[in-house]
C-alpha positions in Angstrom: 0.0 0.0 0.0 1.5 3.3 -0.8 1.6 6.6 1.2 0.9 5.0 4.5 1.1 8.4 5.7 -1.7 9.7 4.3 -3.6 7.6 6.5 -6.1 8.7 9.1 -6.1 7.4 12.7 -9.2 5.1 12.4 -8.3 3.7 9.6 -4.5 3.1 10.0 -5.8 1.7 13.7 -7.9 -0.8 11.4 -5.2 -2.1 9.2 -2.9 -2.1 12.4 -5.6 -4.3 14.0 -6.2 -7.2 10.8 -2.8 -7.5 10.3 -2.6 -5.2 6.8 0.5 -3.3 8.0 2.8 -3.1 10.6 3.4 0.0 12.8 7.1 0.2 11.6 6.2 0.8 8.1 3.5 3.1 9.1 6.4 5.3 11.4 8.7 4.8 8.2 6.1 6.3 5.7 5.8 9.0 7.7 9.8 9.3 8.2 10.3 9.3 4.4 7.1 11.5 3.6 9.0 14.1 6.7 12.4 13.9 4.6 10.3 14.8 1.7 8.6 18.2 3.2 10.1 18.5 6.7 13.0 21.1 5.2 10.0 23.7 3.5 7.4 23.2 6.0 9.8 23.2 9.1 7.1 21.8 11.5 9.1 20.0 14.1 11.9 21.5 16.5 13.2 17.9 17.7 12.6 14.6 15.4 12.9 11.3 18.2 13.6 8.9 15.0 15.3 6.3 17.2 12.2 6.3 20.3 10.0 5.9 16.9 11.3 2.8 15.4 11.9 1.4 18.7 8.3 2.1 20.4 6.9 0.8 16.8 8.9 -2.3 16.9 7.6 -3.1 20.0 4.5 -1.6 20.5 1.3 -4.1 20.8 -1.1 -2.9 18.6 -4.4 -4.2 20.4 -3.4 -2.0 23.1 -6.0 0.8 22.1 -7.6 2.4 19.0 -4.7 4.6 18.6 -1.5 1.7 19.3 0.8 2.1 16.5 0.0 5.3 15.0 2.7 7.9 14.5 1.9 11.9 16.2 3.3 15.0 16.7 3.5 16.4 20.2 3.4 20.4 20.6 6.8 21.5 22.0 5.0 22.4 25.1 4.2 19.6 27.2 7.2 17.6 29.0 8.7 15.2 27.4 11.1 12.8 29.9 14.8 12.8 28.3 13.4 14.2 25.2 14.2 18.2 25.1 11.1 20.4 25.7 12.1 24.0 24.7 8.3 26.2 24.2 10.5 27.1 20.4 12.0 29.7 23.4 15.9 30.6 24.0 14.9 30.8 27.4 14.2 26.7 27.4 16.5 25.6 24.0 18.6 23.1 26.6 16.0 22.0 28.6 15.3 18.2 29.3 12.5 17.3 31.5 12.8 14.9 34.7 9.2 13.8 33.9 6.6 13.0 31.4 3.6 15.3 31.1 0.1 13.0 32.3 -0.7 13.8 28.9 2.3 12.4 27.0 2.0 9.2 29.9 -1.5 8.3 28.6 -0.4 8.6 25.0 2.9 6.7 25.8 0.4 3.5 27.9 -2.0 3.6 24.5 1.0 2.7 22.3 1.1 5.8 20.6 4.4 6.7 18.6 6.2 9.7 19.4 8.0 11.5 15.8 8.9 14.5 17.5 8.1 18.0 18.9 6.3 20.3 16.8 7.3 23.8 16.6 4.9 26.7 18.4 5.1 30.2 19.0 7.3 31.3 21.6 5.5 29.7 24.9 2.4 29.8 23.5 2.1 33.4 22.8 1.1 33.9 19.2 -1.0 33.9 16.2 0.8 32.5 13.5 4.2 30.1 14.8 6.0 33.3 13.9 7.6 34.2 17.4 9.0 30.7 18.1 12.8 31.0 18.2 13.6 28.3 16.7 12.3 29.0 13.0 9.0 29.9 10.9 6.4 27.2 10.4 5.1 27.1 6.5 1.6 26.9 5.5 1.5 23.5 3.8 -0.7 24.7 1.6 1.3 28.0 0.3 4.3 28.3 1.7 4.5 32.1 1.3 1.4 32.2 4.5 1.8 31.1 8.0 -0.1 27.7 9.6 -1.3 29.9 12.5 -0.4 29.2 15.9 0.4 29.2 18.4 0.0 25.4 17.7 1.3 26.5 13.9 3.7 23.6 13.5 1.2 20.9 14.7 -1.7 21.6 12.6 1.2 22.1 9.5 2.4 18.4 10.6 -1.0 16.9 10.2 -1.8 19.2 7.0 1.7 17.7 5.2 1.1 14.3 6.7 4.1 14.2 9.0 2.4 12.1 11.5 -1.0 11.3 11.4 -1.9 13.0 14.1 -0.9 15.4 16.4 -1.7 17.2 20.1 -1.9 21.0 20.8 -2.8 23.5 23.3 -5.4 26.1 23.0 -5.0 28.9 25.4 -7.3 31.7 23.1 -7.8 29.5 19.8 -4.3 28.1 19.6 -5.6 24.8 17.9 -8.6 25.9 16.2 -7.3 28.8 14.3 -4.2 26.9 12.9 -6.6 23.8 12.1 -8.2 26.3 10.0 -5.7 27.8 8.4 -3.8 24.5 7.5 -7.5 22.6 6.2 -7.5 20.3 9.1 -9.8 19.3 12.9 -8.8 21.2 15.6 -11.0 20.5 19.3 -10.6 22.2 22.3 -12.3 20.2 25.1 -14.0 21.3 28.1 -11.6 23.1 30.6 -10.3 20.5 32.9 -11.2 17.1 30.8 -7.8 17.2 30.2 -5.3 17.0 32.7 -2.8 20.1 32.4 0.0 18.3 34.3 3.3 18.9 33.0 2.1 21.5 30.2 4.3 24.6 30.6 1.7 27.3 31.6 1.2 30.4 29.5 -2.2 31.2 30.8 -3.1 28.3 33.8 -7.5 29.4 34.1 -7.5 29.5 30.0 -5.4 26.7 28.7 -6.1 23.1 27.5 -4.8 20.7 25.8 -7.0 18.7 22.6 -5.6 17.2 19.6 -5.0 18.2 16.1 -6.3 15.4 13.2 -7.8 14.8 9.7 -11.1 13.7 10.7 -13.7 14.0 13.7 -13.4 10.5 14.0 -10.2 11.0 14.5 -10.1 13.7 17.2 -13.2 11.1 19.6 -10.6 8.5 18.8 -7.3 10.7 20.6 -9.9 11.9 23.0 -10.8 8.7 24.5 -7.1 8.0 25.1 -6.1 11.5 26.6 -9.2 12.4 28.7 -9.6 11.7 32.5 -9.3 13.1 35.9 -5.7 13.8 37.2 -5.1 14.2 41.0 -2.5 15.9 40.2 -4.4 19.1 37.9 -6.1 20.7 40.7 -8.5 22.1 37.5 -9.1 18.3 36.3 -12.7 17.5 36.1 -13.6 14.4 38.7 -15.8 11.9 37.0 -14.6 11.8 33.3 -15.4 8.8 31.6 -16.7 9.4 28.3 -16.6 7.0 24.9 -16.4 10.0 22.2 -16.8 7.8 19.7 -20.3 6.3 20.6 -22.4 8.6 19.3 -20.7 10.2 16.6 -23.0 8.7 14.0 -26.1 10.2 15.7 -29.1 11.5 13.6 -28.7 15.6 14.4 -32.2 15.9 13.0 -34.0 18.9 15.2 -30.7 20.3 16.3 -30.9 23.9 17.2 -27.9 25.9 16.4 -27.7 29.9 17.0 -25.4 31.7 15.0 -24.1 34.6 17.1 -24.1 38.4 15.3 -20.9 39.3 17.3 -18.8 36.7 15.9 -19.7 37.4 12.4 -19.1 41.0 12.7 -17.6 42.6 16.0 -15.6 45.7 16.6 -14.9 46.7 12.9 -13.6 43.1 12.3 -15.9 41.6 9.7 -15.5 37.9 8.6 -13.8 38.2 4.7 -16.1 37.0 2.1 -14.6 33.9 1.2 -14.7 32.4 5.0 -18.7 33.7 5.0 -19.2 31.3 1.5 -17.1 28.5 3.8 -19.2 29.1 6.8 -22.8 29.5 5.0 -22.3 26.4 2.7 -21.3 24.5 6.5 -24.9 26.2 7.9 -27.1 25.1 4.5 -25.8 21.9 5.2 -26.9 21.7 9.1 -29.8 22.8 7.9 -30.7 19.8 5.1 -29.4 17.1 7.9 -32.4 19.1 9.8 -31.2 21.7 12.2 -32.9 24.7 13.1 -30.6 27.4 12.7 -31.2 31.2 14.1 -29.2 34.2 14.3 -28.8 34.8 18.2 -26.5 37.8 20.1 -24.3 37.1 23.2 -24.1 41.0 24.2 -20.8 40.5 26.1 -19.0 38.2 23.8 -17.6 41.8 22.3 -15.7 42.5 25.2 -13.9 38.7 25.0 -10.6 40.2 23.2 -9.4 42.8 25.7 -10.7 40.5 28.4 -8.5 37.8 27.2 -5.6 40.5 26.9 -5.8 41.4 30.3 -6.2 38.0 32.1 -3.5 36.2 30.3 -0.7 38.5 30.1 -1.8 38.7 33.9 -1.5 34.7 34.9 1.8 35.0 31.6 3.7 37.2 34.2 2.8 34.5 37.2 3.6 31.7 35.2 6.9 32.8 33.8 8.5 34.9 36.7 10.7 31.1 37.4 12.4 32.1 34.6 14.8 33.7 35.9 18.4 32.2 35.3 18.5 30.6 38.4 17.5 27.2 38.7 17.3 25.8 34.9 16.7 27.5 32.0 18.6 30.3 30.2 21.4 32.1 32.1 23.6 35.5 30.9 26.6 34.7 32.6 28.7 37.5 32.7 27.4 39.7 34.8 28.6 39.8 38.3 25.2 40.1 40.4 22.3 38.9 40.7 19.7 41.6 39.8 21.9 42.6 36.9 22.2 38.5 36.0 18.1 38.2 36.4 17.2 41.3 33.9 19.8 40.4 31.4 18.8 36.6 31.2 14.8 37.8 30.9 15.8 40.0 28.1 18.0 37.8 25.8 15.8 34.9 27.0 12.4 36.0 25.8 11.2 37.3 22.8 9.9 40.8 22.1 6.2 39.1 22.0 6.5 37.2 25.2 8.0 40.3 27.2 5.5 42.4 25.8 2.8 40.3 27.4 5.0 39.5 30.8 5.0 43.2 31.2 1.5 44.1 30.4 0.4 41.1 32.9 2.8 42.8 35.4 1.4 46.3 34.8 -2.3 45.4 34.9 -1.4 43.2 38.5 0.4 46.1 40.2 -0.3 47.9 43.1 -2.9 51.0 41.8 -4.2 49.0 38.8 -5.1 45.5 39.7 -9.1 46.5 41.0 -9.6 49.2 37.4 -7.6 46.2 35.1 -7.6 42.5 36.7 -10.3 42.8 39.0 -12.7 44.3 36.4 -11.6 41.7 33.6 -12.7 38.6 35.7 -15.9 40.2 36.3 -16.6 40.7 32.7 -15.4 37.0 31.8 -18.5 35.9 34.6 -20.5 37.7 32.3 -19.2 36.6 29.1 -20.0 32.7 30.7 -23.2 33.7 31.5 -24.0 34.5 28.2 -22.9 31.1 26.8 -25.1 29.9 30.0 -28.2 31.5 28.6 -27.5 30.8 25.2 -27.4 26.8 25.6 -31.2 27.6 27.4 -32.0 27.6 24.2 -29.5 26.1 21.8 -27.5 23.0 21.2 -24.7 24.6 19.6 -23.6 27.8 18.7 -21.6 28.4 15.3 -19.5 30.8 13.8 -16.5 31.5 11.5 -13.2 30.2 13.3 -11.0 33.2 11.8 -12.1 36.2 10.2 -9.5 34.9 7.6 -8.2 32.5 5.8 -3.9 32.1 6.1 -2.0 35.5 6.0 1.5 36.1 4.5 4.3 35.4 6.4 5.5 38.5 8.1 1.9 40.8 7.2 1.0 41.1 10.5 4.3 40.6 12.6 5.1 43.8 13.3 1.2 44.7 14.3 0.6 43.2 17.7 -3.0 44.3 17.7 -3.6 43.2 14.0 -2.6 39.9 15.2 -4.9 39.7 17.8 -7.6 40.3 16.1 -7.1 36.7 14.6 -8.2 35.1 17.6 -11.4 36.9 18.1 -13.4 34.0 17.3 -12.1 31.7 19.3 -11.1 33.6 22.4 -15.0 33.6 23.6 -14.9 29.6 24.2 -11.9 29.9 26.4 -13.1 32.5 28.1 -15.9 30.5 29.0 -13.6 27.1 29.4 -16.6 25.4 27.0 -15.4 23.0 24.3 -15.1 24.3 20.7 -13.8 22.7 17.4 -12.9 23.7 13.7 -13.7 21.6 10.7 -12.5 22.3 6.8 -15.6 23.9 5.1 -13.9 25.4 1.9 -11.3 27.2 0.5 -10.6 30.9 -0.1 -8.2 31.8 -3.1 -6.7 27.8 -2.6 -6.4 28.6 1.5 -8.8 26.4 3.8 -11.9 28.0 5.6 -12.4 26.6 9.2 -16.1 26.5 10.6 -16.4 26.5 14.6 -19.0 25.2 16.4 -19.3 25.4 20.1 -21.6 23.3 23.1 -21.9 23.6 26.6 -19.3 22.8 28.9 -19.5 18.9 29.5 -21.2 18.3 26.3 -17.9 17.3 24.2 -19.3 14.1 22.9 -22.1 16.0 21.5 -20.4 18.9 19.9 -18.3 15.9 18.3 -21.3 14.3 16.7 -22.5 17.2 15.6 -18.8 17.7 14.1 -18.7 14.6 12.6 -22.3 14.6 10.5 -21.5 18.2 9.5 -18.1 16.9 8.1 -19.7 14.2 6.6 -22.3 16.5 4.5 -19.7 19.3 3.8 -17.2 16.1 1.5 -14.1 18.3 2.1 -10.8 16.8 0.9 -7.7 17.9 2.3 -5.3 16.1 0.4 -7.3 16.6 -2.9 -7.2 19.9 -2.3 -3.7 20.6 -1.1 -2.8 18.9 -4.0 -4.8 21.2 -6.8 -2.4 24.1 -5.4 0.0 23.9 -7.5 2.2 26.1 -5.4 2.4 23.6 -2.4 2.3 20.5 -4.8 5.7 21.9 -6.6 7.4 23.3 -2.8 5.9 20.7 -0.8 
């Protein structure tokens, strides 16, 4: 069988499973279809070749529904003896002691590890251009970035260099890069994933959910990763959900409210080719027999500078360790402390991480935490409220996942608050810690069109049936399409 690699997880876990292929020559496909790409996409930071052959040699294959099957792992989430660097100077060295809970569950499923995927610098980022380490392509066009921060992930799974991958999503980080790259990105529920041993950007907004070529795909990855963790404070108690079972579900009588602010909010307006996307995905809900109405979520407006004030906030928390002290980065030629401590935070960090350490410090300090902090977590209780009253009445809400399809490299790098604004879909579900996911519904000038659609917290199985038959109607083909653009077929 050729191009093992362009296999999805459920059905490479079915050959795995009758005998059809081996996991070796799955992890090799994938190897040789990463020499292929790996130099013009640049989606990894580290490539674990040797742990790969040797966990496929030996890997039991009726260990799970995902033993055997090769992934990307964002560059994020502690990896034990395997370099962990957040695509940050401050971190290029370090080796973790311990495996994230995350990357213990994928290891006890059988899952093969191909490497660490590249991300914006700790997180912070729109489009995988911050990361240190280098520039993550658009598979697609490799003139436009993959997104991010989760950029090099959702690129991995677009150029089939693994079959699938995990992410984190702190204000859209795996939906808006799904998007971009013509992929599924799902952010879970808040705490359905444990959060153990990810390096926190923003601790009360992020979450980890995988990156995949199918719905399928993402219930499949969900069942292995999800779970209550003693040792996430945040994890939910009681999780024990089959994400799969009800994928197939009639969605007949679904009631789905698009909301007005995420369509058009603050002079951002969707661009026409993402509406044609996102209304051919609605006229499809609406022949598998949803009921779909335009609804408004008053506060959802406020979501952006919310989200700008809260994680900067918990940013400067989180990353005041790094301080060239214990691990990490260290300036050493200066000949105290304080002078050793600034000068390893400012080589250390990049301009777009120590912009946001410092507006998290400023909006935390004595003076301005009640008129900044203070007022922002009031204002997210009444952006959750809104969901709360929204899911009264609907099943699911649904929107555009970017205002945009892919940007150039470099258009908005130098325009902070243009970059933002790329995230102002997604920021809302974070906000409001209820799961969200992004599905291929078109293209725009050759670039994919995500479609979002968001359920109450709790309700991840749901939103992933819905996912699943709306993916099903909508016939997009990734690989089809990614190889009528002539552009990435002649690069890639």
């Amino acid at each position: 069988m050729a191009n093992l690699y362009e296999l999805t997880v459920a059905k490479a876990g079915e050959l795995l499973k009758k005998g059809e292929i081996t996991s070796k020559e799955l992890t090799e496909s994938v190897y040789k279809r990463i020499e292929e790409t790996e130099e013009n996409v640049g989606a990894y930071v580290t490539l674990t070749k040797d742990l790969a052959l040797s966990q496929a040699q030996n890997c039991d294959v009726s260990s799970s529904a995902i033993s055997g099957i090769p992934m990307g792992l964002k560059d994020i989430l502690c990896t034990k003896g395997i370099k962990t660097t957040c695509s940050s100077k401050m971190l290029a060295d370090f080796v973790p002691p311990y495996d994230a809970t995350v990357v213990e569950k994928l290891n006890a499923a059988g899952v093969i590890t191909v490497g660490k995927t590249n991300m914006d610098e700790f997180a912070m980022g729109s489009s995988t251009e911050t990361s240190f380490v280098k520039k993550t392509k658009n598979p697609f066009d490799l003139s436009k970035v993959p997104g991010g921060s989760s950029g090099g992930s959702a690129a991995a799974v677009a150029a089939d260099e693994c079959i699938f991958a995990i992410g984190t999503d702190t204000g859209g980080s795996i939906r808006q890069p799904a998007a971009y790259c013509g992929v599924v990105g799902f952010k879970p529920t808040y705490g359905m994933v444990s959060r153990y041993g990810l390096i926190a950007f923003a601790s009360s907004l992020d979450q980890v959910g995988p990156i995949t070529k199918s719905v399928e795909d993402a219930a499949l990855v969900m069942n292995e990763i999800a779970g209550h963790d003693p040792k996430d404070s945040t994890s939910r108690p009681n999780v024990d959900i089959d994400f799969t079972k009800g994928l197939r579900s009639d969605i007949k009588g679904l009631k789905v409210g698009l909301p007005d602010e995420l369509f058009s909010s603050e002079g951002v307006t969707a661009d026409v080719g993402v509406l044609d996307g996102v209304n051919y995905a609605i006229d499809k809900l609406i022949e598998l027999g949803a009921i779909v109405e335009k609804c408004s979520l008053k506060n959802i407006k406020y979501s952006l500078p919310t989200y700008y004030i809260i994680a900067p906030a918990e940013a400067s928390s989180n990353l005041a360790r790094y301080d060239g002290v214990e691990f990490g980065y260290r300036e050493k030629g200066k000949n105290d402390i304080i002078s050793m401590m600034t000068t390893t935070r400012d080589e250390g960090f990049g301009d777009e991480v120590k912009r946001r350490i410092m507006l998290g410090t400023y909006v935390l300090s004595a003076g301005y935490y009640d008129a900044f902090y203070l007022k922002a977590t009031k204002v997210r209780s009444l952006i959750k409220a809104d969901f709360e009253a929204a899911f009264e009445k609907y099943d699911v809400l649904l929107s555009p996942t970017a205002p945009t399809a892919a940007f150039s490299l470099n258009a908005k790098f130098d325009d902070p608050v243009q970059m933002y604004l790329n995230d102002i879909c997604t920021i809302p579900a974070n906000m409001a810690g209820i799961p969200a996911i992004s599905i291929p519904c078109g293209l725009d000038n050759n670039m994919p069109v995500g479609v979002q659609l968001m359920a109450k917290e709790m309700m991840d199985a749901k939103l992933l049936n819905v996912a699943f038959k709306l993916e099903e109607a909508i016939g997009f083909k990734r690989s089809a399409a990614l190889e009528e653009n002539r552009f990435a077929t002649a690069a890639v």
